[in-house]
KOLLUMVEX-88796 format. One record per residue (C-alpha): x, y, z; residue number from 1. Coordinates in nm, 3 decimals. Each point is the difference from the previous one (the first is absolute). Layout:
# KOLLUMVEX-88796
<atom><east>X</east><north>Y</north><up>Z</up><pos>NUM</pos></atom>
...
# end
This chain:
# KOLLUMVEX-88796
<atom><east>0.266</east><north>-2.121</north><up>-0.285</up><pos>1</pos></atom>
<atom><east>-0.176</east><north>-0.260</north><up>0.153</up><pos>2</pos></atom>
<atom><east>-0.080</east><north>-0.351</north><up>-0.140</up><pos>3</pos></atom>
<atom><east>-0.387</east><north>0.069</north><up>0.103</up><pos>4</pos></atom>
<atom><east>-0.245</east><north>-0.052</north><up>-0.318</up><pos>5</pos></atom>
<atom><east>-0.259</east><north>0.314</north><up>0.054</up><pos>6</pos></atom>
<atom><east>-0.317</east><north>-0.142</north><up>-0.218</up><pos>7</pos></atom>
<atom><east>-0.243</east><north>0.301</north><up>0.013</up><pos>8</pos></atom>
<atom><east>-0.225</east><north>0.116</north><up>-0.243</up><pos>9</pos></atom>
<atom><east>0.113</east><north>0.366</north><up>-0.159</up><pos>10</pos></atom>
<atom><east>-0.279</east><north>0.172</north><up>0.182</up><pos>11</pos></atom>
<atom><east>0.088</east><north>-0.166</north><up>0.284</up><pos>12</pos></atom>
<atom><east>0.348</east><north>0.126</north><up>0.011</up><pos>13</pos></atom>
<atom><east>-0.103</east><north>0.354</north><up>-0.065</up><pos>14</pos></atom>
<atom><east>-0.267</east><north>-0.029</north><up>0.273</up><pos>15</pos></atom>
<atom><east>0.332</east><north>-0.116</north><up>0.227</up><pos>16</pos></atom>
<atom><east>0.190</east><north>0.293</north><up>-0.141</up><pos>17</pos></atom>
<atom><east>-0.241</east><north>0.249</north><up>0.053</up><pos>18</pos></atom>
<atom><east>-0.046</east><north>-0.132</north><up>0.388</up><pos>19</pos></atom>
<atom><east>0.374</east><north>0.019</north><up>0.081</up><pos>20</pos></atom>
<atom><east>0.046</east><north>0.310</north><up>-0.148</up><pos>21</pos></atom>
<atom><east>-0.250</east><north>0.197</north><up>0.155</up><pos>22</pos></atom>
<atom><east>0.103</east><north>-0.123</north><up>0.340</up><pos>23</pos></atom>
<atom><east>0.324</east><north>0.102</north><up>-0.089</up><pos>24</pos></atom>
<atom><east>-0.094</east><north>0.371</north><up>-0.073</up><pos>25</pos></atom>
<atom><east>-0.174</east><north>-0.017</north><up>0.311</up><pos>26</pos></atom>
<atom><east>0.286</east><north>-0.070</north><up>0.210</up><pos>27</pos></atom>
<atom><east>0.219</east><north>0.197</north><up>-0.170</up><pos>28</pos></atom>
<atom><east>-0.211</east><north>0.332</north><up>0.061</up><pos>29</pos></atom>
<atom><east>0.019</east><north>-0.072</north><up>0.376</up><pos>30</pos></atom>
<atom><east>0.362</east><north>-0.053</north><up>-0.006</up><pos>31</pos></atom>
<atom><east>0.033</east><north>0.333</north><up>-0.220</up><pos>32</pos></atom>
<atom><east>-0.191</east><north>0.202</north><up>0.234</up><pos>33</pos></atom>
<atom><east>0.205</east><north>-0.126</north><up>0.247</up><pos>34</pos></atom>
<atom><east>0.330</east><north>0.078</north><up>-0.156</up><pos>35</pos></atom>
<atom><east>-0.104</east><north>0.295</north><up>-0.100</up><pos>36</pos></atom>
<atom><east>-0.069</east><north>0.112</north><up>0.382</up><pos>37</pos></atom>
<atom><east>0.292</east><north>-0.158</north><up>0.139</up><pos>38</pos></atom>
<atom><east>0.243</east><north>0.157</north><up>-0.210</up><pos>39</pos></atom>
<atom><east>-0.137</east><north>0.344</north><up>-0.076</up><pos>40</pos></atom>
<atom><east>-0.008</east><north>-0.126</north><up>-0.401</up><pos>41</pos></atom>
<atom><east>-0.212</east><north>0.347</north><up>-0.040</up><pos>42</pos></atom>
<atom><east>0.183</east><north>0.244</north><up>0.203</up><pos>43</pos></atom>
<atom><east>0.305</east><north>-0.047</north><up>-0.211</up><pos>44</pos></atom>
<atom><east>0.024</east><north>0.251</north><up>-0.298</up><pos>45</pos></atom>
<atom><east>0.250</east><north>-0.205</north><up>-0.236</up><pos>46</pos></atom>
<atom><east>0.072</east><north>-0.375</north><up>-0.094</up><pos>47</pos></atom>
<atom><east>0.211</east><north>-0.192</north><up>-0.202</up><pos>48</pos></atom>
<atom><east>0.082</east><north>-0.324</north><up>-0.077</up><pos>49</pos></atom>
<atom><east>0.303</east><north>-0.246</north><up>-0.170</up><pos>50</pos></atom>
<atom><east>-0.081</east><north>-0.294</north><up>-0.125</up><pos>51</pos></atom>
<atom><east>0.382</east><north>-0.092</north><up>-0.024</up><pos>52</pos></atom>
<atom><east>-0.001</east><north>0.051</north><up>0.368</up><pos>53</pos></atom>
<atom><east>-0.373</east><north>-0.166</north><up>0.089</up><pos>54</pos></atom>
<atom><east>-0.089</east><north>0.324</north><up>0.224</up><pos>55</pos></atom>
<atom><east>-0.265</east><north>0.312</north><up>-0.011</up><pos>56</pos></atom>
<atom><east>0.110</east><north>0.255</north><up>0.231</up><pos>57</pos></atom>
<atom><east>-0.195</east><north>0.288</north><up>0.127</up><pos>58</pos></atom>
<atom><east>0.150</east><north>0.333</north><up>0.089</up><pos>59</pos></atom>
<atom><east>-0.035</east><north>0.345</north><up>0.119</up><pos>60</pos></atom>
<atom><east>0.229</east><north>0.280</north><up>-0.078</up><pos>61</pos></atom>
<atom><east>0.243</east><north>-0.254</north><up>-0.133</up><pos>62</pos></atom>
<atom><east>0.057</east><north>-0.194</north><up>0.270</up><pos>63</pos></atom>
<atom><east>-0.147</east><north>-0.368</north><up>-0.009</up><pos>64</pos></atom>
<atom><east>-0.259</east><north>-0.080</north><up>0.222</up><pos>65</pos></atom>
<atom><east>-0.158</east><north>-0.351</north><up>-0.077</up><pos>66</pos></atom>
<atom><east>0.170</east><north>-0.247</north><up>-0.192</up><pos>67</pos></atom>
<atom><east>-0.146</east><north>-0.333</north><up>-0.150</up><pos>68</pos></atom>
<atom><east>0.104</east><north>-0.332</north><up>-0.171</up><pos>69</pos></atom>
<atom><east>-0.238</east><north>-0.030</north><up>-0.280</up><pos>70</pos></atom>
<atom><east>-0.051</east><north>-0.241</north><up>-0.275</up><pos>71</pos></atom>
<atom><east>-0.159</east><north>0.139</north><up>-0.359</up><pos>72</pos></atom>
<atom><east>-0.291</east><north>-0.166</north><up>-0.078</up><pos>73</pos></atom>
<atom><east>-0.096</east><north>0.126</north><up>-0.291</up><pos>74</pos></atom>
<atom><east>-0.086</east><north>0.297</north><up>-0.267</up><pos>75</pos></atom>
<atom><east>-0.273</east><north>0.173</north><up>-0.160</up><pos>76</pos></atom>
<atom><east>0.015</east><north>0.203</north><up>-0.307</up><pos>77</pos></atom>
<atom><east>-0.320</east><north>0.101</north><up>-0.148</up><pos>78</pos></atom>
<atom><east>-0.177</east><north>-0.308</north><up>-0.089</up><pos>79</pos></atom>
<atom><east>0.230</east><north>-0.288</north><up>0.101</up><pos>80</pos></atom>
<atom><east>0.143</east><north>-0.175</north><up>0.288</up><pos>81</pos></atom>
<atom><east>0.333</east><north>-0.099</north><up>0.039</up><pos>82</pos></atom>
<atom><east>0.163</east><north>-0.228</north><up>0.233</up><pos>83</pos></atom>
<atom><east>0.313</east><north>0.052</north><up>0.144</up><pos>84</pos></atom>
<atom><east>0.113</east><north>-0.381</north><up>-0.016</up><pos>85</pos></atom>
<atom><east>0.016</east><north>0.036</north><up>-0.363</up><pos>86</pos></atom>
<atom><east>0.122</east><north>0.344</north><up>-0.051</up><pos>87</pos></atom>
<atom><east>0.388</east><north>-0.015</north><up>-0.126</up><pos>88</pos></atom>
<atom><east>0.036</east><north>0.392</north><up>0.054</up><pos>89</pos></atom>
<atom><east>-0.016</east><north>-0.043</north><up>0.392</up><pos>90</pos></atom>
<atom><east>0.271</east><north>-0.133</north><up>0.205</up><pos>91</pos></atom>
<atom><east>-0.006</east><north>-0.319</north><up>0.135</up><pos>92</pos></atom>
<atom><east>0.035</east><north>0.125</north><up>0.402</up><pos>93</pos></atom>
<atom><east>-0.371</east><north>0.165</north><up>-0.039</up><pos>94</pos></atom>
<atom><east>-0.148</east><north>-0.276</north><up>-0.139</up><pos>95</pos></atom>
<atom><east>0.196</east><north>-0.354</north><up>0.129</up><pos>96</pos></atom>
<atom><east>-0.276</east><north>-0.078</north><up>0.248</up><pos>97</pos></atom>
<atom><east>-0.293</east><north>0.022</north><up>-0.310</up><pos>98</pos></atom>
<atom><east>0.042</east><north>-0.338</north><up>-0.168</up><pos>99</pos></atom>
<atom><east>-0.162</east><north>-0.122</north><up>0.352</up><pos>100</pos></atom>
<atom><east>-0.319</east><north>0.228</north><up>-0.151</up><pos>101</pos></atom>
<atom><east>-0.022</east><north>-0.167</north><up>-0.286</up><pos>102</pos></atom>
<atom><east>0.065</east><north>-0.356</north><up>0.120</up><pos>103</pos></atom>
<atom><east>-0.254</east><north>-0.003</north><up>0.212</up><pos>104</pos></atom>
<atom><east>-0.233</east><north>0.127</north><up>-0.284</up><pos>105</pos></atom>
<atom><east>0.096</east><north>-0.300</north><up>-0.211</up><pos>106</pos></atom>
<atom><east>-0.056</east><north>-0.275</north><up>0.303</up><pos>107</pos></atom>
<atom><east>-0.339</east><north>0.166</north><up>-0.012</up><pos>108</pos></atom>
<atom><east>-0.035</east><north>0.037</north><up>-0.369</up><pos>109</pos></atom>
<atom><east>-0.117</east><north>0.407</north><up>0.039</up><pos>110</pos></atom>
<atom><east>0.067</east><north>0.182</north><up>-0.377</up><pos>111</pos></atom>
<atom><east>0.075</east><north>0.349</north><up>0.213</up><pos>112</pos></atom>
<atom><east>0.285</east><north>-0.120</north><up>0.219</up><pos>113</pos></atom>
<atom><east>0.164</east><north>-0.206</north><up>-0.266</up><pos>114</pos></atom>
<atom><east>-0.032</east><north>0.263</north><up>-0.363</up><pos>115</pos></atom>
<atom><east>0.288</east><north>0.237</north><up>-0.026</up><pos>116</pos></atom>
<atom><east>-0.283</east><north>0.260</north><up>-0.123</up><pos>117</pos></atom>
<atom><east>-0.353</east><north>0.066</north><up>0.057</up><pos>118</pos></atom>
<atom><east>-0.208</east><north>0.224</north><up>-0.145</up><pos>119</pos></atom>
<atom><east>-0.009</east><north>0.305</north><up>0.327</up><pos>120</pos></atom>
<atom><east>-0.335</east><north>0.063</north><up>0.183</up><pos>121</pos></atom>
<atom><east>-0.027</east><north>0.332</north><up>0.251</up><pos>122</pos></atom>
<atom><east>0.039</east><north>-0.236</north><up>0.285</up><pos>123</pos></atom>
<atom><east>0.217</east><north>-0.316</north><up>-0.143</up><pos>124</pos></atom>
<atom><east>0.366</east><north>0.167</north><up>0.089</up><pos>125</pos></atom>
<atom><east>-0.173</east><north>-0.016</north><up>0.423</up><pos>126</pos></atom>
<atom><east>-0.130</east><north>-0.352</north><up>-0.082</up><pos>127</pos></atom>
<atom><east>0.267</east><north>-0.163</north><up>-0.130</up><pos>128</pos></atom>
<atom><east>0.241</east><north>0.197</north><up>0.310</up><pos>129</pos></atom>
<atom><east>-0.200</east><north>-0.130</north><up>0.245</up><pos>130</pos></atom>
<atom><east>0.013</east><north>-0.325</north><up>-0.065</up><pos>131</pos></atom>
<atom><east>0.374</east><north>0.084</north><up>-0.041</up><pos>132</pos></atom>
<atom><east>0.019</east><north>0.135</north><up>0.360</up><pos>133</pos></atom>
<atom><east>-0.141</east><north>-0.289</north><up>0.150</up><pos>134</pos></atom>
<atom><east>0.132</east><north>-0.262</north><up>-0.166</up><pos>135</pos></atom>
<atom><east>0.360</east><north>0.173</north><up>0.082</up><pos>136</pos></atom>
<atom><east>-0.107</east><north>0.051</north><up>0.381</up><pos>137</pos></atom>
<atom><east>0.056</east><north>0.396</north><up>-0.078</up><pos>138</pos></atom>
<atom><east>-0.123</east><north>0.267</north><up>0.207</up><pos>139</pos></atom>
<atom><east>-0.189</east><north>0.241</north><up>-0.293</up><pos>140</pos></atom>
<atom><east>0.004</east><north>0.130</north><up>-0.333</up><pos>141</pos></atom>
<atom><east>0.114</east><north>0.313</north><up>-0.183</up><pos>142</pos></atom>
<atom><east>-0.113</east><north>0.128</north><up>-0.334</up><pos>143</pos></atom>
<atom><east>0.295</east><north>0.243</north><up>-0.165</up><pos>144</pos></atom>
<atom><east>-0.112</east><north>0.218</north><up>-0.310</up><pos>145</pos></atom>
<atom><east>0.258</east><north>0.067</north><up>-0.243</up><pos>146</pos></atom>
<atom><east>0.065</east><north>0.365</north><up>-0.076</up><pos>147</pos></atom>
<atom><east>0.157</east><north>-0.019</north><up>-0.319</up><pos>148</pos></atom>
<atom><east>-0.274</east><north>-0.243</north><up>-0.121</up><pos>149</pos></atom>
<atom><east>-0.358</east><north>0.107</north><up>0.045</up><pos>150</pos></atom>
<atom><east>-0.223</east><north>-0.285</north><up>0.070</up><pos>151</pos></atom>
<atom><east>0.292</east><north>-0.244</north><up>0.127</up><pos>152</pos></atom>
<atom><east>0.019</east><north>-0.137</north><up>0.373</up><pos>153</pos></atom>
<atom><east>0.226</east><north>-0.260</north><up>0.162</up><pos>154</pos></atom>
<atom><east>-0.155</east><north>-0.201</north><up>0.251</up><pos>155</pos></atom>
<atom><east>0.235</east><north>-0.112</north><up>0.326</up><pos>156</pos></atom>
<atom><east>-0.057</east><north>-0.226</north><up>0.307</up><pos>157</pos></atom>
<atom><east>0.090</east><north>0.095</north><up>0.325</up><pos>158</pos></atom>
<atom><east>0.226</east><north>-0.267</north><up>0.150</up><pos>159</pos></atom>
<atom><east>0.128</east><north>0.215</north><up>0.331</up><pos>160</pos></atom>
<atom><east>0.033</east><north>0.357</north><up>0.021</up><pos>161</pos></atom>
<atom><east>0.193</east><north>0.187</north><up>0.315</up><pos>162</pos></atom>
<atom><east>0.015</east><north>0.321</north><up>0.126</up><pos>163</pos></atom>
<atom><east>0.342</east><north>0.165</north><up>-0.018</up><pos>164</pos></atom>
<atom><east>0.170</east><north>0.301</north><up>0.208</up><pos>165</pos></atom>
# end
């Protein structure tokens, strides 16, 4: 953390907030769509990911076909946020890069980047991603419903993905 003294009103810093994370969505739908496109992300009919080993892999017929590094950003479950920074149940590998997340929400003094939960809005698991994305120089975002638990979805960044034989 830096030794920088922010002195901004509260709306001020929402205001900031709000800026910075709608330009982050926006960027992070381009690089989506183009992640998407480059590696097929739709053609493949199965995924799965470990967040002991950091990857998502997409397959067909059992054979891999894309495989990515990925951080976990976060979960939802019905009402309430989660951040993976905070969340003893996950493994340290998937979330050792996160802390940088929530650092830089304390230099800037932003509530959503720096509370272990927040109560979930239909588009706060993107949000809070795509700042994630960016501030991580990753490539896109995946959203990965649970199906043993209805209503439950782990968000991941990108970090490099790769096409394998």
């Amino acid at each position: 953390m830096s030794d920088h003294v922010r002195h901004l009103c509260e709306a001020c810093l929402q205001d900031e907030y709000k800026e910075f994370a709608h330009d982050c969505v926006h960027r992070s739908i381009t690089q989506n769509n183009l992640w998407l496109e480059k590696y097929k992300i739709n053609v493949w009919p199965r995924w799965d990911y470990s967040l002991k080993e950091t990857t998502l892999t997409f397959s067909e017929a059992g054979k891999a076909k894309v495989i990515c590094n990925i951080q976990a950003v976060g979960s939802v479950q019905g009402d309430s946020w989660e951040w993976s920074w905070g969340n003893t149940n996950l493994p340290k590998s998937c979330k050792n890069r996160m802390d940088e997340i929530r650092q830089f929400g304390e230099e800037k003094q932003w509530d959503r980047l720096t509370s272990l939960f927040i109560e979930n809005t239909e588009y706060l698991g993107w949000e809070l991603a795509a700042i994630t994305v960016h501030l991580l120089g990753g490539t896109a975002v995946y959203r990965c419903p649970d199906s043993q638990t209805p209503g439950y979805f782990m968000y991941l960044v990108i970090l490099s993905s790769e096409f394998v034989n």
